[in-house]
C-alpha positions in Angstrom: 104.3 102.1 109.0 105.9 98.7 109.1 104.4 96.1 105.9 105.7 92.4 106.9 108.2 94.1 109.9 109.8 96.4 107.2 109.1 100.2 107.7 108.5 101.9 104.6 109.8 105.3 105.3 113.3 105.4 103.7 114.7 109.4 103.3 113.0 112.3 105.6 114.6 115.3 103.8 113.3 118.9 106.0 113.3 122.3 104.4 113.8 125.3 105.8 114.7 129.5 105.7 117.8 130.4 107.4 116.2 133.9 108.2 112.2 133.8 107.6 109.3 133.8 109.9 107.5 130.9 108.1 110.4 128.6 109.2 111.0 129.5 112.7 109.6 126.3 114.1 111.2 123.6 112.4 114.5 126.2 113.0 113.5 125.6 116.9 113.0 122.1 116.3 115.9 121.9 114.9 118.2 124.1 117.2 117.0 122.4 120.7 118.5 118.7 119.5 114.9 116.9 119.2 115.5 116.1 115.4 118.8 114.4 116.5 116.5 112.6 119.3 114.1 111.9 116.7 116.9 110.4 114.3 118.0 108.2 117.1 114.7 106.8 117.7 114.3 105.7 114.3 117.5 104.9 112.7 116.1 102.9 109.7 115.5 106.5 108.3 118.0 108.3 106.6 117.5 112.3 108.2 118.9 115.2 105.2 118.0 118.8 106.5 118.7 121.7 103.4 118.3 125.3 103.7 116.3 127.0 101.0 116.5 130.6 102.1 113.7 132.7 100.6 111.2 129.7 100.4 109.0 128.3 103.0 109.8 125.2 104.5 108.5 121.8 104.2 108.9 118.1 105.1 109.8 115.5 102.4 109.6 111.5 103.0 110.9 109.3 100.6 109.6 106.1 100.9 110.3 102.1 99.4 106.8 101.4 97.9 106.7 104.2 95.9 108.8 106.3 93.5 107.5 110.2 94.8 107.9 111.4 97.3 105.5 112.6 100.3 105.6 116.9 100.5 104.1 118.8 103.9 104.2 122.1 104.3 105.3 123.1 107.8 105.0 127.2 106.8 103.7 129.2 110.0 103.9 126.5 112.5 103.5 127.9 116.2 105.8 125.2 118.0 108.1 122.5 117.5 105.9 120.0 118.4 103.8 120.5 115.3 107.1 119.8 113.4 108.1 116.7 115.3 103.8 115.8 114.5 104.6 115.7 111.0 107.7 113.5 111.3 105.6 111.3 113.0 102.6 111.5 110.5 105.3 110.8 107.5 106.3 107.6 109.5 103.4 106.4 110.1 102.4 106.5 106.6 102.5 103.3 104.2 103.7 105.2 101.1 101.0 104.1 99.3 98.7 106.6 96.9 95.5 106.5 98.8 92.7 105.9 96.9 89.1 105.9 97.6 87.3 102.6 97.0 84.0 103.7 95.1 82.2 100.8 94.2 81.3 97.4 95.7 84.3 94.7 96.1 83.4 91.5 94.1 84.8 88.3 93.7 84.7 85.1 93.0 85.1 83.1 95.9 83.4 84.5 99.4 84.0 83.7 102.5 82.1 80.5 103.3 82.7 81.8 107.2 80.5 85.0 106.8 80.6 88.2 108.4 82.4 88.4 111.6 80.8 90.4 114.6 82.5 90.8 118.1 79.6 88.3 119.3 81.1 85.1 117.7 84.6 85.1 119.8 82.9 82.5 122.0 86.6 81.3 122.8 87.3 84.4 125.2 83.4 84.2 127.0 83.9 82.5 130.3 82.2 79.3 131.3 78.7 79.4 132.7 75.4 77.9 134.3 72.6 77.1 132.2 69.5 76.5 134.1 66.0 75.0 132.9 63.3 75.9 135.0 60.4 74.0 134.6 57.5 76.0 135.7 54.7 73.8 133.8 53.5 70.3 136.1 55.9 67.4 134.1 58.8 65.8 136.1 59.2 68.8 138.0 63.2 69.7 139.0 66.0 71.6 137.6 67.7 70.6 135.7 71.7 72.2 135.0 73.9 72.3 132.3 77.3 73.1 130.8 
């Protein structure tokens, strides 16, 4: 995720066995040159790939606003795909703890403007017709307006 044009994913370090079952997609993705494509797509991000034989395998992301580091497990994984998801996910991500917000937000000074609804863009509503019928008996006529 880019914060002010800067995207905050810095290192994405993935894990894998040379020889287990657990590891035989991101070994796939790996093998058929889409983490190269991958890399080449986002070259802000530094790509590390270690073999851990004996362990399962996992994707790390590093990232500016914070000092640890992001861990997803990509054990059992069916397909690539799922792999190439989770490089995805880890760059879409802020790097930010996320944190659940568990009581009212209060402050100080409020916004004199209110609550904004997707009825008050009256800028984007084209121009049209308003017209007054006069049903009742005085002065009769329509009368139009803009």
């Amino acid at each position: 995720m880019a914060t002010r044009g800067v995207f905050q994913l810095s290192t994405l370090r993935l894990y894998y066995c040379e020889h287990g079952g657990s590891s035989r997609a991101i070994r796939e993705f790996l093998s058929n040159g889409r983490l190269t494509e991958w890399a080449v797509a986002h070259p802000h991000v530094d790509v590390e790939v270690k073999p851990r034989n004996g362990q399962h395998p996992f994707v790390e992301g590093d990232y500016k606003t914070m000092a640890a580091a992001h861990q997803i497990s990509v054990k059992n994984y069916e397909h690539w795909k799922y792999v190439q998801q989770t490089c995805d996910m880890l760059h879409s991500r802020s790097g930010r703890k996320i944190t659940k917000i568990t009581t009212p937000v209060l402050t100080d000074t409020p916004s004199i403007q209110g609550v904004w609804t997707p009825f008050l863009n009256l800028q984007a509503v084209p121009d049209f017709n308003v017209q007054i019928h006069d049903n009742g008996g005085g002065g009769g006529g329509e009368r139009s307006s803009k």
